[in-house]
MARTORTI-322209 format. One record per atom (N, C-alpha, C): residue number from 1; residue in one letter; x, y, z. Coordinates in steps of 0.02 Angstrom, whole numbers. Example, Ala and Ser with C-alpha at 12.3 -4.5 7.8 and 13.67 -1.06 7.14 Angstrom:
2
resi=1; resn=a; x=660; y=-284; z=390
resi=1; resn=a; x=615; y=-225; z=390
resi=1; resn=a; x=660; y=-165; z=390
resi=2; resn=s; x=642; y=-112; z=354
resi=2; resn=s; x=684; y=-53; z=357
resi=2; resn=s; x=645; y=2; z=394
! end
This chain:
150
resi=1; resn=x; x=42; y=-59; z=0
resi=1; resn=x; x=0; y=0; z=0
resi=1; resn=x; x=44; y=62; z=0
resi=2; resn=x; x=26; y=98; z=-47
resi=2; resn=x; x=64; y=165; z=-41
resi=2; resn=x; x=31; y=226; z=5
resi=3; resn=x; x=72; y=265; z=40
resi=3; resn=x; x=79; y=311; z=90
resi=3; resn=x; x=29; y=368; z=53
resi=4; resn=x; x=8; y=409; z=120
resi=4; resn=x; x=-37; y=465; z=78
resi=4; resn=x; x=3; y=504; z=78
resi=5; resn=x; x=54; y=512; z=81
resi=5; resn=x; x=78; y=586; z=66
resi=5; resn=x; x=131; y=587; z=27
resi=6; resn=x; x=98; y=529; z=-47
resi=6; resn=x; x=128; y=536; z=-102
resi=6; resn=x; x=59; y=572; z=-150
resi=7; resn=x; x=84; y=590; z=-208
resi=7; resn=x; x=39; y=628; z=-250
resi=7; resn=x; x=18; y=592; z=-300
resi=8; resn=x; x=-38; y=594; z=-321
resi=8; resn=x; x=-60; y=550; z=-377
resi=8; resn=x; x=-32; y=524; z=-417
resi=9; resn=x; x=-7; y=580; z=-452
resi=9; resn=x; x=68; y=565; z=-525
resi=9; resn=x; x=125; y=548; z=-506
resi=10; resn=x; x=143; y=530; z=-425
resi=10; resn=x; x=217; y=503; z=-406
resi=10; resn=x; x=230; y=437; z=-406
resi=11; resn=x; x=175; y=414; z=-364
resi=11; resn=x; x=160; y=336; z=-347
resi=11; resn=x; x=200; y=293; z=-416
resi=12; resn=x; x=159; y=298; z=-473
resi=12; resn=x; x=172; y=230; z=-526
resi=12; resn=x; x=268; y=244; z=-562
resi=13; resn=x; x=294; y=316; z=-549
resi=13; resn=x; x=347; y=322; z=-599
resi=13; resn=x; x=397; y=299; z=-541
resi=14; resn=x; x=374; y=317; z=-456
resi=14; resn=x; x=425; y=294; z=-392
resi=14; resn=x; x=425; y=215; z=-417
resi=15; resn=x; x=386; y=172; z=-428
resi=15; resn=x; x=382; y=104; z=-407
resi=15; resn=x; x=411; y=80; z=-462
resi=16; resn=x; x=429; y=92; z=-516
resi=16; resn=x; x=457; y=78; z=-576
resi=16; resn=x; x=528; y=86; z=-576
resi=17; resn=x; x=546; y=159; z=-529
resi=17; resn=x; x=609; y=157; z=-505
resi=17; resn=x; x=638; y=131; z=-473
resi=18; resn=x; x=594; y=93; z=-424
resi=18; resn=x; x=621; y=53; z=-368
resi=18; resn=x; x=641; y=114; z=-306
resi=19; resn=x; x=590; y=139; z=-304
resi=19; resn=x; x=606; y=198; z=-259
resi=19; resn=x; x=586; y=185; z=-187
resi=20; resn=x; x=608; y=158; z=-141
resi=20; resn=x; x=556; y=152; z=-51
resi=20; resn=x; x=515; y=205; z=-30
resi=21; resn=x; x=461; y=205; z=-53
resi=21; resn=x; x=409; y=250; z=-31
resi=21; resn=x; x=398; y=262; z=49
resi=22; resn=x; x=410; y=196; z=67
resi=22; resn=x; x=406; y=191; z=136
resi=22; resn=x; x=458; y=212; z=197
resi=23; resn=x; x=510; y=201; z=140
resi=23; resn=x; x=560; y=229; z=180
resi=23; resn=x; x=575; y=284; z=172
resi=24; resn=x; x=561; y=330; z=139
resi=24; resn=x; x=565; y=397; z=113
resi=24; resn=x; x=543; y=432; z=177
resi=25; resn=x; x=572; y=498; z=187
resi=25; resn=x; x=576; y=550; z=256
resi=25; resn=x; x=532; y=606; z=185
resi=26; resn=x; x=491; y=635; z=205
resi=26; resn=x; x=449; y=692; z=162
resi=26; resn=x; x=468; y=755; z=166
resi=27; resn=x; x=503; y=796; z=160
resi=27; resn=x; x=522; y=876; z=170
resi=27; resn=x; x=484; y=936; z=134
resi=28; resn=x; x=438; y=903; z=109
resi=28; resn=x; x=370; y=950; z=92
resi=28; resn=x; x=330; y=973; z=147
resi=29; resn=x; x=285; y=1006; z=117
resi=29; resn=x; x=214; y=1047; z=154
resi=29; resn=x; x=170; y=971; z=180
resi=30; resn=x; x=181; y=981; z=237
resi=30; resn=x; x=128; y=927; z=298
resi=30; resn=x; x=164; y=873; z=273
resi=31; resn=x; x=230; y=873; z=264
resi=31; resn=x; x=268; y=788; z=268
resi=31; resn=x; x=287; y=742; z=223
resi=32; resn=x; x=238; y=783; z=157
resi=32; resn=x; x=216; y=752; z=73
resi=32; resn=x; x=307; y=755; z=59
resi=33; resn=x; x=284; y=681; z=13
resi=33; resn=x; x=372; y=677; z=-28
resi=33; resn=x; x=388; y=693; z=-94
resi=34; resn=x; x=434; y=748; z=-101
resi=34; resn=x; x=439; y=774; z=-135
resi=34; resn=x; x=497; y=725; z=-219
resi=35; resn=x; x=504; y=788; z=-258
resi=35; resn=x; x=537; y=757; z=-308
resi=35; resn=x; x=614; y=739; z=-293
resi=36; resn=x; x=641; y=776; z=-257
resi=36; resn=x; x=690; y=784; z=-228
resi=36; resn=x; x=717; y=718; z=-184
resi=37; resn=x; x=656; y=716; z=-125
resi=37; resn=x; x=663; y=640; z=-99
resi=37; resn=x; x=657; y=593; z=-126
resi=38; resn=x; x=631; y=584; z=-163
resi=38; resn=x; x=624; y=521; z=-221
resi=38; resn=x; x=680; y=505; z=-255
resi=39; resn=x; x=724; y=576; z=-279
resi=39; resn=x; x=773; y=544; z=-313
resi=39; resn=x; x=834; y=538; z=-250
resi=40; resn=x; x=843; y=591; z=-198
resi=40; resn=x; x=896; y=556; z=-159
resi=40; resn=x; x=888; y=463; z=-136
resi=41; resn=x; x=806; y=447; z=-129
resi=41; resn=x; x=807; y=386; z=-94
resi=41; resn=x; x=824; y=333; z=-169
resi=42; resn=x; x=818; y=356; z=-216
resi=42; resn=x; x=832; y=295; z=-259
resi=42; resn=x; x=928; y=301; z=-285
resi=43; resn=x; x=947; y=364; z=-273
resi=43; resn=x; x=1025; y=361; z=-267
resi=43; resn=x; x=1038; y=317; z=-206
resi=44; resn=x; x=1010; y=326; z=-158
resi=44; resn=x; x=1030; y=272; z=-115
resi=44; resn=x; x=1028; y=192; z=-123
resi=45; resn=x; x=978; y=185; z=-147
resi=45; resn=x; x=930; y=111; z=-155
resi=45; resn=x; x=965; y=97; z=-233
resi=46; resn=x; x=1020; y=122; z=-258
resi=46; resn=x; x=1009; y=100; z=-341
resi=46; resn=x; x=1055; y=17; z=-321
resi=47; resn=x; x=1080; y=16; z=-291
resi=47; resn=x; x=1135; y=-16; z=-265
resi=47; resn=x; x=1089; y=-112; z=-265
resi=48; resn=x; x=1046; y=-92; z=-231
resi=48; resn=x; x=1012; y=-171; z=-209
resi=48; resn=x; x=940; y=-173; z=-256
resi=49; resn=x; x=950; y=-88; z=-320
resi=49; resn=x; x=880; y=-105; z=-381
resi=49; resn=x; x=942; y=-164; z=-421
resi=50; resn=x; x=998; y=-149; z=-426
resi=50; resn=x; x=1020; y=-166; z=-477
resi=50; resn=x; x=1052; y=-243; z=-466
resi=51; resn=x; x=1053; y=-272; z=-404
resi=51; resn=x; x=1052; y=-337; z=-372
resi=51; resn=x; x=997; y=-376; z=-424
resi=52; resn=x; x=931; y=-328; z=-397
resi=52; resn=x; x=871; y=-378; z=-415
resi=52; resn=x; x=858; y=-375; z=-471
resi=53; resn=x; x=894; y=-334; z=-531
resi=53; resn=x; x=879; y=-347; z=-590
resi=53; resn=x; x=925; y=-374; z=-625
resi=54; resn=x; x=958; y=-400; z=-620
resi=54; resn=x; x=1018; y=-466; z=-628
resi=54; resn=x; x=987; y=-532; z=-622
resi=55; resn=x; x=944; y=-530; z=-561
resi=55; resn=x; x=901; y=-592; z=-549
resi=55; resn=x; x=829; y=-591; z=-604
resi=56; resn=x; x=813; y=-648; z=-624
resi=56; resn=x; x=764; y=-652; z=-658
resi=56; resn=x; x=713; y=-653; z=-602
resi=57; resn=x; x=639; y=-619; z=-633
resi=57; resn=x; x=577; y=-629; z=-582
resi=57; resn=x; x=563; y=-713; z=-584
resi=58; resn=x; x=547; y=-753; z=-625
resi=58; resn=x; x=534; y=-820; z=-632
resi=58; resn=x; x=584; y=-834; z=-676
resi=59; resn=x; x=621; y=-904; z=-654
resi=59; resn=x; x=658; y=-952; z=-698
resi=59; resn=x; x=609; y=-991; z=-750
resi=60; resn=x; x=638; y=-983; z=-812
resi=60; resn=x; x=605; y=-990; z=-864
resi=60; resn=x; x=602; y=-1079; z=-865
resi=61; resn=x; x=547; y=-1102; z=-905
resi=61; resn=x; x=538; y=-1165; z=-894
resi=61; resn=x; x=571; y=-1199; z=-954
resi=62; resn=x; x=624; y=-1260; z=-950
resi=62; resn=x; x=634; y=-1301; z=-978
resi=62; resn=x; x=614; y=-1375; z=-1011
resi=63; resn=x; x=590; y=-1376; z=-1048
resi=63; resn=x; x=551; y=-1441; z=-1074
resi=63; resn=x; x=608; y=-1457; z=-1120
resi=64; resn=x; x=600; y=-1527; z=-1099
resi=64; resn=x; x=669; y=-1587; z=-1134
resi=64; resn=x; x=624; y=-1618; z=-1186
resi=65; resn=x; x=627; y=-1618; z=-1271
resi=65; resn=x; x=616; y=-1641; z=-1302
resi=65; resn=x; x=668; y=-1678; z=-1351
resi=66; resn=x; x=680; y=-1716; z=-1318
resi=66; resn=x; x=755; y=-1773; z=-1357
resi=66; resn=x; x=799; y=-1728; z=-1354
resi=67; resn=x; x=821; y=-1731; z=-1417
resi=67; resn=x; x=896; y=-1707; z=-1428
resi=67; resn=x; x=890; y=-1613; z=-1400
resi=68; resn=x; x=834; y=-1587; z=-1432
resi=68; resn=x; x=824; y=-1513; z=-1436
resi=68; resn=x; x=786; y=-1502; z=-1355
resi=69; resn=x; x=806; y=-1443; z=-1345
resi=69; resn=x; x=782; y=-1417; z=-1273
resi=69; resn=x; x=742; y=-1360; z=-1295
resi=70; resn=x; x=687; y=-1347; z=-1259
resi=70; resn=x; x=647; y=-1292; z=-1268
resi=70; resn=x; x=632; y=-1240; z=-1208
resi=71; resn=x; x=628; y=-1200; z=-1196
resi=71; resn=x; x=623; y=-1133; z=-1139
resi=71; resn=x; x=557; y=-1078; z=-1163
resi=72; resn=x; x=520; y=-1097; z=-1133
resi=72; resn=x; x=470; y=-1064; z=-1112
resi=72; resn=x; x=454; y=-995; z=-1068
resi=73; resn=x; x=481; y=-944; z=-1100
resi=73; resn=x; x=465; y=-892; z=-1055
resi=73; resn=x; x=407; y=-830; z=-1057
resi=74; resn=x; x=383; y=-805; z=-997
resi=74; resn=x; x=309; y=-753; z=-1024
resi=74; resn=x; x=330; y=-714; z=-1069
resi=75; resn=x; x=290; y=-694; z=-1111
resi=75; resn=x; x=287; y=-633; z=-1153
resi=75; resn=x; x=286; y=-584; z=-1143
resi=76; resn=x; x=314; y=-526; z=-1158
resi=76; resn=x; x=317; y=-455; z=-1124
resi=76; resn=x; x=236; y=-439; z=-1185
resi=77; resn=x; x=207; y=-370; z=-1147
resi=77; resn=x; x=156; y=-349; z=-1160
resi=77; resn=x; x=176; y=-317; z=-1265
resi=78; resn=x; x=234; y=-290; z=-1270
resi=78; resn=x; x=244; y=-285; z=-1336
resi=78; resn=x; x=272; y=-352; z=-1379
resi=79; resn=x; x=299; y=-411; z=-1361
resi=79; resn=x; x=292; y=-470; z=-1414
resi=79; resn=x; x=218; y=-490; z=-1406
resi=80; resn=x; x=177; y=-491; z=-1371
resi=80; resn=x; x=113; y=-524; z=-1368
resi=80; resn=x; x=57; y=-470; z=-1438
resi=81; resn=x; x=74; y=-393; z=-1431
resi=81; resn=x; x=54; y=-377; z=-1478
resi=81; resn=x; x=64; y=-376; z=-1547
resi=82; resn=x; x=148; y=-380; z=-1545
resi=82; resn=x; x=160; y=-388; z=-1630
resi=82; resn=x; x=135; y=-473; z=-1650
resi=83; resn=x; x=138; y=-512; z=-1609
resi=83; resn=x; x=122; y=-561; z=-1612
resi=83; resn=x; x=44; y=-557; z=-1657
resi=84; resn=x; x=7; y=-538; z=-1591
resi=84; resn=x; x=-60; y=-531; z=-1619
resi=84; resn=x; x=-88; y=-486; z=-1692
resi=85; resn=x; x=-42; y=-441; z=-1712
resi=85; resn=x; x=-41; y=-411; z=-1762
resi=85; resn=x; x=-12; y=-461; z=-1822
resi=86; resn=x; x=47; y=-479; z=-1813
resi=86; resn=x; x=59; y=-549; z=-1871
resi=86; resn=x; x=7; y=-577; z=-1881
resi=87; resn=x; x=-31; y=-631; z=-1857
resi=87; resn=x; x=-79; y=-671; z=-1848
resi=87; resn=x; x=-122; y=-625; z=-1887
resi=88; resn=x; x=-157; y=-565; z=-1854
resi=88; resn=x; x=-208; y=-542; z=-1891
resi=88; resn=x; x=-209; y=-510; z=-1971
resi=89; resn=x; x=-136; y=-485; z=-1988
resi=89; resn=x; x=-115; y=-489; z=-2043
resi=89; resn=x; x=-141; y=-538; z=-2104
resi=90; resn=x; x=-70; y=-596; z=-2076
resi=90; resn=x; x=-99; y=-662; z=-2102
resi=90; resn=x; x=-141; y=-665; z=-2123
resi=91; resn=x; x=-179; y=-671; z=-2081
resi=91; resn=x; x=-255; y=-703; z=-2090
resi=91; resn=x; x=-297; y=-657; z=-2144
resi=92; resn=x; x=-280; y=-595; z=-2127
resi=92; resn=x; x=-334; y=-548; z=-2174
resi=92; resn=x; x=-318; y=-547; z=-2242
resi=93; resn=x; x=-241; y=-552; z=-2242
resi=93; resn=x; x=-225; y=-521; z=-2326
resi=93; resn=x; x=-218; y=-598; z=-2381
resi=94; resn=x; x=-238; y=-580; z=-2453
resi=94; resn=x; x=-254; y=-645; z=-2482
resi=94; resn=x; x=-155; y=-660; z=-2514
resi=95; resn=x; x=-141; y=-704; z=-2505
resi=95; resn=x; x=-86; y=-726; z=-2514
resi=95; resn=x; x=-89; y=-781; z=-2580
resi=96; resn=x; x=-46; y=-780; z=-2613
resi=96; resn=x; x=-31; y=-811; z=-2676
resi=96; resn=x; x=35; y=-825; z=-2698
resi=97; resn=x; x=45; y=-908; z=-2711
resi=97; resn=x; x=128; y=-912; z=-2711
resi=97; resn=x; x=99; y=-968; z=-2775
resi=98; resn=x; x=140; y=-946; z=-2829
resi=98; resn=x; x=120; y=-1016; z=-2881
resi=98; resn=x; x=216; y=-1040; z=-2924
resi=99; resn=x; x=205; y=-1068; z=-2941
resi=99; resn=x; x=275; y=-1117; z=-2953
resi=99; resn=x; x=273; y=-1121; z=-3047
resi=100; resn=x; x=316; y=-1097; z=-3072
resi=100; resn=x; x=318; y=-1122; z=-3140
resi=100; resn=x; x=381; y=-1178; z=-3160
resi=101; resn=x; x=376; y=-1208; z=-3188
resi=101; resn=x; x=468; y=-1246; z=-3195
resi=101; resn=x; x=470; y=-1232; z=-3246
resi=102; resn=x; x=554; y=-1213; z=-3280
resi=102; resn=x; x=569; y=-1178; z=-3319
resi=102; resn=x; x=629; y=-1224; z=-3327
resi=103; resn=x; x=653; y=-1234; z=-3386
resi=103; resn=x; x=723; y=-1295; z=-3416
resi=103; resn=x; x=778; y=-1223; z=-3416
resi=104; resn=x; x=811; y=-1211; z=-3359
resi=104; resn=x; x=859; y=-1149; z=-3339
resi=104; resn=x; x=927; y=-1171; z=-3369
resi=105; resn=x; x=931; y=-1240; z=-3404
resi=105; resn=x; x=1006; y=-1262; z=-3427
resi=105; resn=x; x=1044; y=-1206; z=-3486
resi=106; resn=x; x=1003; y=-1177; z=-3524
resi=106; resn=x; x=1031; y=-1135; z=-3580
resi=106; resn=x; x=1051; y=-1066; z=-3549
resi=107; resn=x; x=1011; y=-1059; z=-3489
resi=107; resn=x; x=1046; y=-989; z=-3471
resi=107; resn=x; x=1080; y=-989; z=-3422
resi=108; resn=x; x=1109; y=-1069; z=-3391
resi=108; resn=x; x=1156; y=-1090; z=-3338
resi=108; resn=x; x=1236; y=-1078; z=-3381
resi=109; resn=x; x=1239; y=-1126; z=-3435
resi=109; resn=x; x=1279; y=-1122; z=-3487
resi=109; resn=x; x=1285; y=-1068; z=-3506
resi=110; resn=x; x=1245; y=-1004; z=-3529
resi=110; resn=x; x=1257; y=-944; z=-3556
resi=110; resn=x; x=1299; y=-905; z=-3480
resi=111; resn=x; x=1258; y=-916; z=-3432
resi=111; resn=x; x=1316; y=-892; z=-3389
resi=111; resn=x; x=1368; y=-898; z=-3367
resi=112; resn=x; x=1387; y=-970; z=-3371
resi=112; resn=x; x=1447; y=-997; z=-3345
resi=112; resn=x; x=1506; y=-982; z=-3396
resi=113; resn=x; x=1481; y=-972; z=-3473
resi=113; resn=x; x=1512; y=-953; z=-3513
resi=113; resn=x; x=1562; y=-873; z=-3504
resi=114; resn=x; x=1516; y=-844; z=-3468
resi=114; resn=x; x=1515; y=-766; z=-3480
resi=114; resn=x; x=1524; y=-733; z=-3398
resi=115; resn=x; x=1535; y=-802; z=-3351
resi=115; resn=x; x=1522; y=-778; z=-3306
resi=115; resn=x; x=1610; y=-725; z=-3281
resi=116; resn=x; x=1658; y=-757; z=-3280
resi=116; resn=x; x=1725; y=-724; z=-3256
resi=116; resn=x; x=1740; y=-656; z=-3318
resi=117; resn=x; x=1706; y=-649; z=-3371
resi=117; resn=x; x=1734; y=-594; z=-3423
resi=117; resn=x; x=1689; y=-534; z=-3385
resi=118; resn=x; x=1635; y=-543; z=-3373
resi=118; resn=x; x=1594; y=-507; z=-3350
resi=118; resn=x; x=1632; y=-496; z=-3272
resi=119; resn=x; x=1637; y=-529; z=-3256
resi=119; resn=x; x=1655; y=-495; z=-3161
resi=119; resn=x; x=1740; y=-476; z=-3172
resi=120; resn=x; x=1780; y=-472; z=-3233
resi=120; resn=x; x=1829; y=-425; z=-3249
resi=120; resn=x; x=1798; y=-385; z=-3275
resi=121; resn=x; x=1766; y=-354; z=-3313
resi=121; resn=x; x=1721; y=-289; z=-3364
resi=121; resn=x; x=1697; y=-249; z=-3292
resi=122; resn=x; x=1656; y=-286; z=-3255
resi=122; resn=x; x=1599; y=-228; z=-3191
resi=122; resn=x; x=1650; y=-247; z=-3130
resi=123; resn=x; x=1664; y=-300; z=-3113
resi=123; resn=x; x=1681; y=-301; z=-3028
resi=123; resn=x; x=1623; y=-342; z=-2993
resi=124; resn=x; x=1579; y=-361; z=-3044
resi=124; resn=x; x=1513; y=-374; z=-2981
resi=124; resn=x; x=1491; y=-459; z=-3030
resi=125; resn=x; x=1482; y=-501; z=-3002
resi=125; resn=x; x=1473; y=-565; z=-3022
resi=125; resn=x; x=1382; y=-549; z=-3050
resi=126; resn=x; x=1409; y=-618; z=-3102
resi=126; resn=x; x=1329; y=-597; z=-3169
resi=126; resn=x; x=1274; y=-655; z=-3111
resi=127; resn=x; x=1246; y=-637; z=-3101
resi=127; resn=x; x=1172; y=-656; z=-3074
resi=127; resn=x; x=1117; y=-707; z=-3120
resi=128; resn=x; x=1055; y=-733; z=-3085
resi=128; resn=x; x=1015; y=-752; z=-3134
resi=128; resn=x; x=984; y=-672; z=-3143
resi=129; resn=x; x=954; y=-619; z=-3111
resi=129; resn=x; x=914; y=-585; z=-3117
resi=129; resn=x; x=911; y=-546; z=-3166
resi=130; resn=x; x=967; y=-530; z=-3219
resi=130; resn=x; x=969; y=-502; z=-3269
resi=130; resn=x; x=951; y=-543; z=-3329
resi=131; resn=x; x=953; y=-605; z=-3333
resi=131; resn=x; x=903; y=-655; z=-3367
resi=131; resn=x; x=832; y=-659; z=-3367
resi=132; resn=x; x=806; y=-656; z=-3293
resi=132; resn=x; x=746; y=-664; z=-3292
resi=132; resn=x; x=720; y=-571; z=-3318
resi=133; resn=x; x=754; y=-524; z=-3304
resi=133; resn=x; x=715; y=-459; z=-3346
resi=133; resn=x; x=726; y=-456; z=-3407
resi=134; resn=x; x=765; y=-487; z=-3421
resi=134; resn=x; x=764; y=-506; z=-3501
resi=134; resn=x; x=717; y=-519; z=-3519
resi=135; resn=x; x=713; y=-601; z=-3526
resi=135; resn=x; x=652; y=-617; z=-3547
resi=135; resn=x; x=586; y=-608; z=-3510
resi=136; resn=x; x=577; y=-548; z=-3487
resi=136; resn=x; x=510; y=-538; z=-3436
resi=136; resn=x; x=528; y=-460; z=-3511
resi=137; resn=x; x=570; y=-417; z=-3514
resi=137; resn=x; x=542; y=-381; z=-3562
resi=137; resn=x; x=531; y=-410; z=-3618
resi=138; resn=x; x=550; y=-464; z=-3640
resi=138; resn=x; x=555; y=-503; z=-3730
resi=138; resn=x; x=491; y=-530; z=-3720
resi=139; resn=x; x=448; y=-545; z=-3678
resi=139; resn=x; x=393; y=-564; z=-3668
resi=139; resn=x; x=325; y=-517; z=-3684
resi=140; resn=x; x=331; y=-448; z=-3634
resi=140; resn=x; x=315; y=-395; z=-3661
resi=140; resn=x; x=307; y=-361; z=-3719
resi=141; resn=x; x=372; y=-378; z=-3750
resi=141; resn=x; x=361; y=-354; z=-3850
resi=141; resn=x; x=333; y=-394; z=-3876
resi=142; resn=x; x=340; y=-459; z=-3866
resi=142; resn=x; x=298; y=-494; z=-3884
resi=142; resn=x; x=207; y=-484; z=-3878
resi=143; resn=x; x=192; y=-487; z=-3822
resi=143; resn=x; x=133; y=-451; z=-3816
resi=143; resn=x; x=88; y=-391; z=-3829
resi=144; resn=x; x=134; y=-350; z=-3832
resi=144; resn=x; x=117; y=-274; z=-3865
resi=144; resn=x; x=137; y=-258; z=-3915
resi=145; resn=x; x=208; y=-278; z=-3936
resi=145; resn=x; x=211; y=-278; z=-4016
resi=145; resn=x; x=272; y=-212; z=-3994
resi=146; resn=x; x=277; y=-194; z=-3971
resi=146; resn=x; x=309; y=-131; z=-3948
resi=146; resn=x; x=360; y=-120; z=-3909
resi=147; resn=x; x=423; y=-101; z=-3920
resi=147; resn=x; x=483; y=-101; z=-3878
resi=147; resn=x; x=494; y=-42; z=-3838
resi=148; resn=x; x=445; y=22; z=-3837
resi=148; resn=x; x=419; y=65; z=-3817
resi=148; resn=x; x=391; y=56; z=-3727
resi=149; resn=x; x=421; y=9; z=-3713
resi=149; resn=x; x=363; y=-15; z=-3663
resi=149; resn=x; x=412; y=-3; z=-3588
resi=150; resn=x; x=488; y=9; z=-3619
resi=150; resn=x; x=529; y=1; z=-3554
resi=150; resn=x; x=557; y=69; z=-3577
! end
């Protein structure tokens, strides 16, 4: 229970500090503890805050599943929300993953051909990705008729 002759707005930021309310001497008007006392008593007290936050509040739980070990610990109030925000994500947005197979041997060979002349010419090793915009624009002219398009 906290003392009355703390002030509304002191109480929750003292107890976060680890501040002794109780032990606090008040040098305010009728005894009330001021800002002043609050911070001399937690210069005093930082000594045995910082003991107890070395120590965990609960030892986290270990479950032995064969070879792999697992640890179970609570969730702080912000992983529980991004959490809940993933999930609701997920769930809402429509997702689409489709697979084409493609015979990649002619442009494995075209690269392997070209691959060391090219990384002497730039400095930077040849990729598939300049293949695939290739033929993603040769596809395009094809379709529109038009080289106008890039």
């Amino acid at each position: 229970m906290l003392p009355d002759t703390l002030r509304p707005q002191q109480p929750r930021s003292w107890i976060e500090k680890g501040v002794p309310t109780a032990q606090v001497q008040g040098s305010g008007v009728g005894g009330r503890i001021t800002k002043e006392d609050a911070v001399k008593a937690q210069v005093t007290s930082a000594k045995p805050a910082e003991a107890k936050a070395a120590a965990p509040s609960a030892p986290p739980v270990i479950v032995s599943g064969g070879a792999r070990t697992v640890r179970r610990e609570k969730m702080t109030s912000l992983r529980k929300t991004i959490a809940r925000r993933l999930v609701a994500v997920k769930n809402e947005t429509a997702m689409l993953t489709s697979f084409n197979e493609v015979d990649m041997k002619p442009v494995m060979e075209l690269r392997s051909r070209y691959k060391d002349k090219f990384k002497e010419k730039y400095g930077v090793g040849l990729g598939f990705m300049s293949f695939f915009t290739k033929a993603i624009l040769r596809g395009l002219e094809r379709l529109s008729g038009s080289k106008r398009l890039y």
